[in-house]
N, C-alpha and C positions, 0 to 999 in steps of 0.2 A: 724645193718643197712643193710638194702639190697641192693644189688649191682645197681646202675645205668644204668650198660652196660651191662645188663640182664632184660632186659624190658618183660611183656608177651607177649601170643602170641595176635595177633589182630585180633579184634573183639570179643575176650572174654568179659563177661561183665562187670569184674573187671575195663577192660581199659576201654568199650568205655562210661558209663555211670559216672565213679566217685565217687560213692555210692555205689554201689555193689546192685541195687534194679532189675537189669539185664533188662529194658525194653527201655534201648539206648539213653533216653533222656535226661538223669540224673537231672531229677526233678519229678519222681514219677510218678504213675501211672493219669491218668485223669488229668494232667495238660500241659499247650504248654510247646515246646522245648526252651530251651535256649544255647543260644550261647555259644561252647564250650570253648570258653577262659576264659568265663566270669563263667562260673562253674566251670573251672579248680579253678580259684581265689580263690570262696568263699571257694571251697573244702578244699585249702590251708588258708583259712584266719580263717577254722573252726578247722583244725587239729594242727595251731599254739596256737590259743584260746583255746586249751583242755589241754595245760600242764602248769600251770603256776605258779603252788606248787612249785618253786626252793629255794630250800634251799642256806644258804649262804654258797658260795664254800670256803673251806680252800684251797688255790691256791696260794703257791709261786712263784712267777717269777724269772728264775734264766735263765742263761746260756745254761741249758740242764739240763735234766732229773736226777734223781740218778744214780750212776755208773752201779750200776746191769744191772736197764731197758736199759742204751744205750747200754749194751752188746749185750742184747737180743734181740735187735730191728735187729738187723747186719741180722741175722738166721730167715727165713721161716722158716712156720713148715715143709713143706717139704722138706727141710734140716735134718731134725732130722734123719735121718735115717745116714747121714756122718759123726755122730759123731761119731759111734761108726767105721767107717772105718777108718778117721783119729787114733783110740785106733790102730787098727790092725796096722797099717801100721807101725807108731812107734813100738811096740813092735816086730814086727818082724826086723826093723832095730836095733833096740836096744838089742835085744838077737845077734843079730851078730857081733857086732861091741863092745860090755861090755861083758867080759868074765866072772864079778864076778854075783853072781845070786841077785846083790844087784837090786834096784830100783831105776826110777831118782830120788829123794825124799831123797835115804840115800848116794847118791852121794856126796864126796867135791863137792866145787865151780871150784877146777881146771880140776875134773874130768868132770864135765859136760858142761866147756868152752873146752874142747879137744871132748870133742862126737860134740858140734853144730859145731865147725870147721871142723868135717869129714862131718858134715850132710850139709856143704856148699859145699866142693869140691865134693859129690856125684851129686849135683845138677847141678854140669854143662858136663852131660853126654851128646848126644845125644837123645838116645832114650826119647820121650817124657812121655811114662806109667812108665819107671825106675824117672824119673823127676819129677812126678806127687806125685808118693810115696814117693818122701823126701820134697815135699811142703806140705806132707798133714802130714806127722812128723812134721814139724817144727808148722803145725798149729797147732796139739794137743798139742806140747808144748804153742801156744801162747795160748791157750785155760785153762791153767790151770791143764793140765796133771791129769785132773777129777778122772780116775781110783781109783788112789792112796790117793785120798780125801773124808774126811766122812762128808762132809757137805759144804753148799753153801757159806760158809766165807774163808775154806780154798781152795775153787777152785777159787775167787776171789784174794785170798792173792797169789797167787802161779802163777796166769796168769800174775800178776806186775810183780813180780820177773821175772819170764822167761821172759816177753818181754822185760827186764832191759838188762838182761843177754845176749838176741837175740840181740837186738841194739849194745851192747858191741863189738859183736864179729862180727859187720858189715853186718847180714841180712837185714837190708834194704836195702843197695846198692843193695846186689847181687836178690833181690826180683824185687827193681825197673828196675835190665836190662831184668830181666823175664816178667816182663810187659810191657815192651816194645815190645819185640818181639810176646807178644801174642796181641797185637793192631797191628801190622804189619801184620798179622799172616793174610792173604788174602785168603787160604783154608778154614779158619772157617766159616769167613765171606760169604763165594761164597756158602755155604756147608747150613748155614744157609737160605741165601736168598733164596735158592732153596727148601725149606722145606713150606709146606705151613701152620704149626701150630709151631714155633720156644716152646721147653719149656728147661727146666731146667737144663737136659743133654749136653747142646749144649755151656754152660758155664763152665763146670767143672774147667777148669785150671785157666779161671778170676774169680773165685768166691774165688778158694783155695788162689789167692795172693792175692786181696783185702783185705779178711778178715784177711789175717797174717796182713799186712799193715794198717787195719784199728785197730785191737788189739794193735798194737803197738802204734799208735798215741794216742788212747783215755787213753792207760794205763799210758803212760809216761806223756801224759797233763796232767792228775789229779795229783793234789799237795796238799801232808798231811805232820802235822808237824813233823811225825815221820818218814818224808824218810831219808836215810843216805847220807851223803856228797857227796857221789859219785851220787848218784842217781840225786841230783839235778845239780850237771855239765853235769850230762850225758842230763837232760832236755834241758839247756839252749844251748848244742850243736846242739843234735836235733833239735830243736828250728831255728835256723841260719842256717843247713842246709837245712830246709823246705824252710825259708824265700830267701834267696838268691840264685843267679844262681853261681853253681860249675861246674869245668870245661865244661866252657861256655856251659852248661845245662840254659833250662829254669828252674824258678821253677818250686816245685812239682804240685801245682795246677794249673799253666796252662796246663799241661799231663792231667789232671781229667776234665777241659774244651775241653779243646779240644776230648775225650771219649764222652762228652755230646753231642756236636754239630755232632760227625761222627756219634751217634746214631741217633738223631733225623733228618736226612738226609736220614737214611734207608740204608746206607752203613752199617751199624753192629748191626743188629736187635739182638744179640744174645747177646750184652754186657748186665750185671746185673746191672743196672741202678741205683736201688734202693742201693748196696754197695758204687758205684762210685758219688753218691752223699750224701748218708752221710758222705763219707771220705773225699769228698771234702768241705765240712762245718765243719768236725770236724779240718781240714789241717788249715783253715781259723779261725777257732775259735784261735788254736794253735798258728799260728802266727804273726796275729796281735793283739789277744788279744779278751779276751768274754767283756761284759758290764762293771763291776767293771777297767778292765783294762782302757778302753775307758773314762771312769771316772776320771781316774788318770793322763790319757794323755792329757786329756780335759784343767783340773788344772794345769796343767804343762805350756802348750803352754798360757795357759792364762796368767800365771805368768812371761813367755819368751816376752810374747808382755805387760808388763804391765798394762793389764787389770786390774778392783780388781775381787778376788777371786768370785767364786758360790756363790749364798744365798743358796743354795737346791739343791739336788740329788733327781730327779723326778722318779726314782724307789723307793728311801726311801721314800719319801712324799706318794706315792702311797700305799706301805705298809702300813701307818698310817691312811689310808681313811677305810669309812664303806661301802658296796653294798646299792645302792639304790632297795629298793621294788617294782616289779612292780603292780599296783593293779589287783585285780581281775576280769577277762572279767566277768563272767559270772553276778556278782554282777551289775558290772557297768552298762552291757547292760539292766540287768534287769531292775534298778533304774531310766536309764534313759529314758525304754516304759511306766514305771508306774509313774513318774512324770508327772506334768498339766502341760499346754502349759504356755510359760513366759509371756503370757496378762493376765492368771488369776495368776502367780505369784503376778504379782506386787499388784493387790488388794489386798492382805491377809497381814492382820498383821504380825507383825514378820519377813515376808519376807527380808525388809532393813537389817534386823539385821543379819539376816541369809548372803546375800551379801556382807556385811562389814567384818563380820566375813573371810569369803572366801578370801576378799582380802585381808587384814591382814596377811593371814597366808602366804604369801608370804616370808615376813622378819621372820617366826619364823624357827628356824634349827632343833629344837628339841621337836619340835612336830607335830602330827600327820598332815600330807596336805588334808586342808579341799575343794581343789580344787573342782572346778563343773566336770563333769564326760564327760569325749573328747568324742568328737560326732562321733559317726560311718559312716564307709566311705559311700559316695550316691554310686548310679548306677552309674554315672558320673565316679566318681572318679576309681571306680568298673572296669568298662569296660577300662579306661585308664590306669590300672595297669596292665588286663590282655594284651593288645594290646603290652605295654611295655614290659612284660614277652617272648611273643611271636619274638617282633623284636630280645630281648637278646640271643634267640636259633639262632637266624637266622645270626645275625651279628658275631657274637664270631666264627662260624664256616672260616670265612675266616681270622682269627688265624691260620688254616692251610696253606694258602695259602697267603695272604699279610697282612704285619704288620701293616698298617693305615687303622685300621676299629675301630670303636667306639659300643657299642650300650645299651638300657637301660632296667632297670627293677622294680619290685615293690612289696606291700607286705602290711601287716596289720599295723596298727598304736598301739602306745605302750607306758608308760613311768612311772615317777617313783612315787609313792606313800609315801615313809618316808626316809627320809636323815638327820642323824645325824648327829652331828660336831659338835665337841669344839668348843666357841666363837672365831669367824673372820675365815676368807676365809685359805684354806689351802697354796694358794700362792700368792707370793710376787708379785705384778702387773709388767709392765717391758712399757717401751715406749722404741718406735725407732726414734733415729736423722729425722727424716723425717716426723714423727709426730707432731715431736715441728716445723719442719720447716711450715708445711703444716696449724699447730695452727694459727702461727703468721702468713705465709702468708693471711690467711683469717678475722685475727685480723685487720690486717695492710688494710687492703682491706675495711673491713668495716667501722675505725674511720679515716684512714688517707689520703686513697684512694692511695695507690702506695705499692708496696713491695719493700723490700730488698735482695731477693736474698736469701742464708742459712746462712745470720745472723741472729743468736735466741739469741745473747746478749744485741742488741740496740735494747729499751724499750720503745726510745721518742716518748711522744702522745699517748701512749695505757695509759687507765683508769686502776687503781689502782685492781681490780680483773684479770685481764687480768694479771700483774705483779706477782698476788699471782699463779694465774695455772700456768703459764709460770715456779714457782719456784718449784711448783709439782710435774710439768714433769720432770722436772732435776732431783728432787729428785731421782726419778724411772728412771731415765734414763739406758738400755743395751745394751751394745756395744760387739755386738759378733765377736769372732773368723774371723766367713765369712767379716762382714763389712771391718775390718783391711785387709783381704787377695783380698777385691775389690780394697782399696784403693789403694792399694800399685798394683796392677795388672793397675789401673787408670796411674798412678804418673811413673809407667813403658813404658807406650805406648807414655804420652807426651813426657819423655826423655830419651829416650832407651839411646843415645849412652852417654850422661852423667853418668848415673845412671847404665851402666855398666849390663851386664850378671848378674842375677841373679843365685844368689845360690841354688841347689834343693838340699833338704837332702835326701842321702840314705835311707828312711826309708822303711819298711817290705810292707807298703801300697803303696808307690810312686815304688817300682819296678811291684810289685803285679799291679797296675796300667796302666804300661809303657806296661808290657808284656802283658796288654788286650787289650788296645788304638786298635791297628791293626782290629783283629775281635770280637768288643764287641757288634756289635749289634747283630751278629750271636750268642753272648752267650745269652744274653737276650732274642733271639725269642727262642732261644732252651730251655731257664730253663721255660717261660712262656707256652708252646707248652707242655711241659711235666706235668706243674700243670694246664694248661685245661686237660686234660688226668685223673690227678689223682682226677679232683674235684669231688666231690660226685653227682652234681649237674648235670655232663656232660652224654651224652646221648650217645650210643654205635655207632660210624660211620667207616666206612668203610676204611677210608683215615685216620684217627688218627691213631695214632702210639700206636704199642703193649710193653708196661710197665709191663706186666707181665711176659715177657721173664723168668724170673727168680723168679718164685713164680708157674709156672704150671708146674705138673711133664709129666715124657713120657705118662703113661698111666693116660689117665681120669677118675674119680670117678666111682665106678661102684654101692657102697649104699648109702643109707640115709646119711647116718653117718659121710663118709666121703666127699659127696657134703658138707653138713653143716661146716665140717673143714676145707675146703678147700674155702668154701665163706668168714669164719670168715678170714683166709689165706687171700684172695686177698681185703677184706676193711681193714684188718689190714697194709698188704701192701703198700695200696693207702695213709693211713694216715701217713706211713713214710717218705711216697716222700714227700708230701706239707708240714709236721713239716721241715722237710732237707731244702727246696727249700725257703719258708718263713724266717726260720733262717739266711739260706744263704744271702738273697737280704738286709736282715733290717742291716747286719753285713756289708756287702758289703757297703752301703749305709752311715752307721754312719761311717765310718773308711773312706771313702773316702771324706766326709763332712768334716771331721777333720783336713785331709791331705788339701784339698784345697778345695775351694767352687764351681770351676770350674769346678773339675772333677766330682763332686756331682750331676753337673747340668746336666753334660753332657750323665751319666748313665739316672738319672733321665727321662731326655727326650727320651732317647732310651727304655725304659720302657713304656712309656705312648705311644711311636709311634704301639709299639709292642700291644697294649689295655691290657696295664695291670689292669688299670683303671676301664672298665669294667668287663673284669675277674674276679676282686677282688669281684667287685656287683654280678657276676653268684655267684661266692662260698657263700657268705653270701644268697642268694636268698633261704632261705631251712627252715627247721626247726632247729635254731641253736641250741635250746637246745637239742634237741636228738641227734645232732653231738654231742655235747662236752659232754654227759650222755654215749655215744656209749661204747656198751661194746664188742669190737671187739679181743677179747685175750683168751686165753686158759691156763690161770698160770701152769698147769703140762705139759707143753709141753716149757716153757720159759726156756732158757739159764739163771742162771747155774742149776736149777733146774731140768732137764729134762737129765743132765749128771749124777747126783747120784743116782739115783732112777730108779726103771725101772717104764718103762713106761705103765701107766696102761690103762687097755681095756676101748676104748674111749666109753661113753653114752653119751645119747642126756643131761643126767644130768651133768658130766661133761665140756661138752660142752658150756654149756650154763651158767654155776659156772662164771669165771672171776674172778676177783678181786672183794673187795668188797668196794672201795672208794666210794664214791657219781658223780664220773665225771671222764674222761675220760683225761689223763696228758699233752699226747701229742697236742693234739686234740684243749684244750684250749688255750695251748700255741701255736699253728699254729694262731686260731683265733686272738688273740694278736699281734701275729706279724703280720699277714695281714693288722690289723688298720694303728697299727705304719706305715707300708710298704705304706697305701693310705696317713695316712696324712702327710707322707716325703714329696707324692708328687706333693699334694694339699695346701699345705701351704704357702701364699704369692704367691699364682699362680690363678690371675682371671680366666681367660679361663679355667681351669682345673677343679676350682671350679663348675664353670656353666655346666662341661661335668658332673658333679653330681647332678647338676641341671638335664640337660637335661635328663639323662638314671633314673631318677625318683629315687634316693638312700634314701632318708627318710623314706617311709615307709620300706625299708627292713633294713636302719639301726636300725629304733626305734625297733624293734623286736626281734634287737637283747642283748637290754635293760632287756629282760626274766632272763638273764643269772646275777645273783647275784654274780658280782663279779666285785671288785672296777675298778681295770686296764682297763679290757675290758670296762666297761663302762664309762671310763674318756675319753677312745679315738672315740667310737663311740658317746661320746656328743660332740667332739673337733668336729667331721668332721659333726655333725650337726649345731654348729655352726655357721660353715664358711658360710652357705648356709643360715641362716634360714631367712635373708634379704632378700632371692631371692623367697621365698615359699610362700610370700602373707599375710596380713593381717589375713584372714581367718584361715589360717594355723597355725598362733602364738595363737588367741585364740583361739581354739580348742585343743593345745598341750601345755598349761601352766604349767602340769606338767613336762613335758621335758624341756621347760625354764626358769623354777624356778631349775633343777637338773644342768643345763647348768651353770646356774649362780653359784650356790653352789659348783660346780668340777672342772668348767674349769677357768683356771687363766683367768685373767683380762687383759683389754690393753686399757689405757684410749685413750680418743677418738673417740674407736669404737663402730659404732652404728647398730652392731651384731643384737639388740633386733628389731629396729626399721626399720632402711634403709630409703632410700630415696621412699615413694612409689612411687610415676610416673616414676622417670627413672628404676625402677628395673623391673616393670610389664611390663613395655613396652620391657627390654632388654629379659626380661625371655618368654613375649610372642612371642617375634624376634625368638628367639632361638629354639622356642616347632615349629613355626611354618615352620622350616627348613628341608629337607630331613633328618637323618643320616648321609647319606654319605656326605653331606655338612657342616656338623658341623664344619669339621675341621678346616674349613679358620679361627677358633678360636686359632690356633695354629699358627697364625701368628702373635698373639701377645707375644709370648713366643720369648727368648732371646735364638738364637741360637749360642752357645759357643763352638768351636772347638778347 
């Protein structure tokens, strides 16, 4: 994928035509000009329609990557050159300080806790280049002490050990006061700002402790059944002393937020970003727990408030689903210029049968969708997605500069062609107490003329079907977590002093929590500020902040060869930060949910103030399939690969080799999380809903339906859903296969009338809304519940 923030030069004809037919107009020779947004569109509505072979992706969703890959993600390729400096530097401290000519490898275990203990008191010398040389030993220890290894398992197995052994013997404390003073560290800082291209050099000493620091975290969180006794106290210490404040220290990640926010302020242009927030996701992953954990804690607290138990774990259910097909553009469009107009349809025999047919197949799962073929967008519609596209550049730019800006975007129309399924829906439908109130109250309105208030057990005078739904709803009735933690926040406010101070528990999440409260909307514009930066989508500006501080080396590419390595370098880069930063927020987000619904909210809305919302529409606004296809990697240059072997003379063939999966690991799991991350905060939130109304998000969601694979496409039908009542009559029939897939993926909520909506009052709310400035949207924001 080619960089963003290397645009050509202008006026070439590449840029200014769009086709490359170089005559400016970009619509060919001998024909009028057309409006440039409105040709940027089709250009993109043409280069989305050209790939739509996708195969069904083998795609597990888990926590994080395989061990290897998040080793390797830590290290640029411009790093590869310090690995073999971290080799020297140990061996030369280790020929001085080991007298026998053994290796660390045929070392006892006592002999090699007496070397790191000397390798800790050397480290707190003065001189900072004597300092540097026994961080950069300890790194090649955390690294697997490669030398001495004939292959990429025993440089894997040996980097556990040693960081087992590191942790043991108290490296991370004496690491963490080193990091300290190198963020106080106000010479670097001044030394940097004063440079007017910051690159790689300028990090040397934060890049060598992060990455012992981050070795250490990701080696000791992984848990295998063959670790020994000691290894897993050694975790769960670990563990408690991330989570909690020791001698009255914050925790460890509030230090890695607070690195975020001094960057993104321009006080420390030269911190490596990319280290300091994988470490800070991986801190968080560590300790409060990845998915599976959050799973457990779920069931647990459920059980604590006696709820009954789960029906379903919606990552397992989602592993058991198939990818929907999207049909083929080319076919469709074709079939439907050569099709007769629907007045001579209906004369022809056959025809009816052919129609019944079509709608029939609505209720079949397992067989082919005989749907009529979604009508392609008019000029209309054409010109209001580029206009939309144009305001999304415009608006998201004052993400630099104030957090309450909104804006919208748009994209080609798209949806599913075959979805299989075993008989019956794959989830359990679910009603909220407020559904059954809302039943009855309109029951009771219509046969008896008055209500009762949130009584949903007195029955009298309602007609005997009314009885039977009402026993429906109950059936399915869920009672969540949050309901219990409003009530009780309710029943607190009436009688504080009865009802006595509540108890908070110390949990990993509620300090984690307390220590953000102070500056968390400054964490949120800083993580969001940083993933406008790394989106693919984002345009190169002058005022956005430099992310690549640590991915550009002193000197500049001078061949081919290595521009090319160095491009693959900085999109590969770019796609560490947004998997890190995605991870981070959906984690942040479930684990705060859990702990309390208030604090949930409260992130929640500092997210949407900041235009997360939109943001999330620029990143999807693209060709998503060739993001998550992106083959931005160089496997002989990958950690730990690139430690045993030498390095062989880079070709354009090389180069260009990668891996040979089908799709790209990280890449889709950022997409994923980004869903999850919009519909946290889309969910039972009108106003929020209608801002994806408003910034036009269906055509660039449906497109994103390309991508054959279940997860992703359960949550980009979820967050079609919630809207499709707002999108118009026309809109539902022209996209029935996206709401026959809607229907078949996304769970149920009886009640709701997702399919139909009220039409008057929504055209008229939805044309209120289109017909508003931008910048005026927001007074939608005053219907949101401001929780403090």
């Amino acid at each position: 994928m080619d960089d963003p923030a290397a645009p050509g030069p202008a006026g070439s004809p590449a840029n200014d035509n769009g086709n490359g037919n170089g005559n400016g107009n970009g619509n060919g020779k001998g024909k009028p000009a057309v409006p440039k947004g409105r040709e940027t569109f089709r250009n993109q509505r043409r280069e989305s329609e050209g790939s739509v072979d996708c195969p069904t992706l083998e795609f597990e969703y888990g926590d994080s990557d395989g061990h290897a890959a998040e080793l390797s993600e830590l290290y640029s390729y411009t790093e590869n050159l310090e690995f073999t400096t971290n080799r020297k530097c140990f061996e030369e401290d280790f020929r001085t300080q080991v007298q026998d000519t053994k290796e660390w490898l045929e070392l006892e275990e006592d002999a090699q806790k007496t070397y790191v203990m000397g390798l800790l008191d050397r480290l707190e010398v003065v001189s900072r280049e004597k300092r540097l040389k026994v961080a950069r030993a300890v790194l090649y220890l955390a690294q697997g002490t490669f030398g001495e290894c004939d292959s990429e398992v025993d440089v894997l197995h040996w980097s556990r050990y040693n960081c087992f052994l590191l942790y043991q013997m108290g490296t991370f404390s004496a690491f963490l006061e080193l990091l300290h003073m190198e963020i106080d560290n106000s010479q670097a800082s001044s030394s940097a700002l004063r440079k007017p291209a910051v690159s790689i050099a300028d990090s040397t000493e934060l890049r060598v402790l992060l990455s012992v620091m981050y070795l250490m975290v990701e080696n000791i969180r992984l848990e295998r059944e063959i670790d020994p006794c000691g290894w897993r106290t050694a975790r769960e210490t670990f563990r408690t002393e991330l989570s909690f404040s020791t001698h009255n220290e914050e925790p460890f990640a509030l230090l890695l937020f607070s690195m975020v926010t001094k960057f993104c302020s321009g006080l420390a242009p030269h911190f490596p970003i990319k280290k300091v927030l994988l470490l800070l996701w991986k801190v968080v992953m560590f300790t409060l727990g990845g998915f599976e954990h959050l799973q457990a804690l779920k069931i647990q607290k459920r059980a604590e408030l006696g709820l009954p138990p789960l029906a379903e774990d919606s990552i397992q259910v989602v592993k058991s689903m198939r990818a929907a097909s999207p049909p083929s553009y080319t076919l469709d469009l074709g079939e439907s210029q050569l099709a007769p107009p629907p007045s001579k349809l209906r004369g022809r025999r056959g025809s009816r049968r052919q129609l019944l047919t079509k709608q029939d197949s609505l209720d079949i799962y397992n067989e082919r969708d005989l749907f009529k073929t979604e009508e392609p967008a008019t000029e209309e519609e054409e010109e209001s997605a580029a206009d939309g596209e144009r305001t999304l550049d415009g608006e998201l730019d004052l993400l630099e500069q104030d957090p309450l800006v909104p804006p919208p975007p748009s994209q080609t129309p798209l949806s599913t062609d075959r979805v299989a399924f075993p008989k019956g829906l794959p989830w359990a439908p679910k009603v909220r107490q407020k559904d059954i109130e809302h039943f009855l109250e309109m029951s009771r309105n219509k046969f008896i003329g008055f209500t009762l208030g949130q009584d949903t057990d007195t029955l009298v005078g309602l007609p005997r079907p009314i009885h039977e739904s009402v026993k429906t709803l109950k059936q399915h009735k869920y009672i969540s977590i949050a309901d219990i933690q409003i009530k009780n926040e309710e029943e607190l406010e009436k009688c504080p002093l009865s009802l006595g101070e509540e108890v908070v528990p110390e949990t990993p999440s509620e300090i984690l929590y307390q220590g953000m409260l102070y500056s968390l909307p400054q964490y949120m514009i800083a993580l969001l500020k940083i993933l406008l930066a790394a989106a693919p989508t984002s345009k190169a500006k002058t005022d956005s902040i430099n992310i690549l501080a640590d991915v550009l080396p002193e000197e500049m590419p001078v061949t081919v060869l290595q521009s090319m390595k160095l491009g693959i370098d900085v999109n590969r880069h770019k796609e560490i930060i947004v998997k890190s930063i995605s991870a981070l927020l959906l984690l942040l987000l479930k684990h705060f949910k859990l702990n309390h619904i208030y604090q949930f909210e409260y992130v929640s809305q500092h997210l949407v103030f900041a235009n997360c919302i939109p943001l999330i529409l620029k990143f999807f606004n693209q060709n998503i399939l060739s993001y998550i296809t992106a083959k931005n990697s160089i496997s002989v240059l990958d950690y730990p690969c690139c430690t045993i072997q030498d390095l062989p003379e880079l070709t354009t063939e090389s180069l260009e080799a990668g891996d040979n999966s089908q799709f790209c690991w990280r890449n889709l799991f950022s997409c994923i999380n980004l869903l999850r991350l919009l519909n946290k905060l889309t969910k039972w939130k009108h106003s929020r809903t209608m801002m994806l109304v408003v910034f036009k998000s269906a055509p660039i969601l449906k497109r994103a339906l390309k991508v054959k694979q279940a997860m992703l496409q359960l949550y980009v039908l979820k967050l079609l859903k919630i809207q499709t009542k707002y999108l118009g009559r026309q809109w539902r029939k022209s996209n029935m296969k996206t709401m026959s897939a809607i229907y078949q993926k996304v769970r149920h909520r009886m009640n709701d009338d997702w399919a139909y909506g009220n039409g008057s009052s929504c055209s008229a709310r939805c044309s209120c809304h289109k017909a508003l400035p931008l910048q005026q949207v927001w007074h939608l924001q005053d219907c949101e519940p401001r929780i403090c």
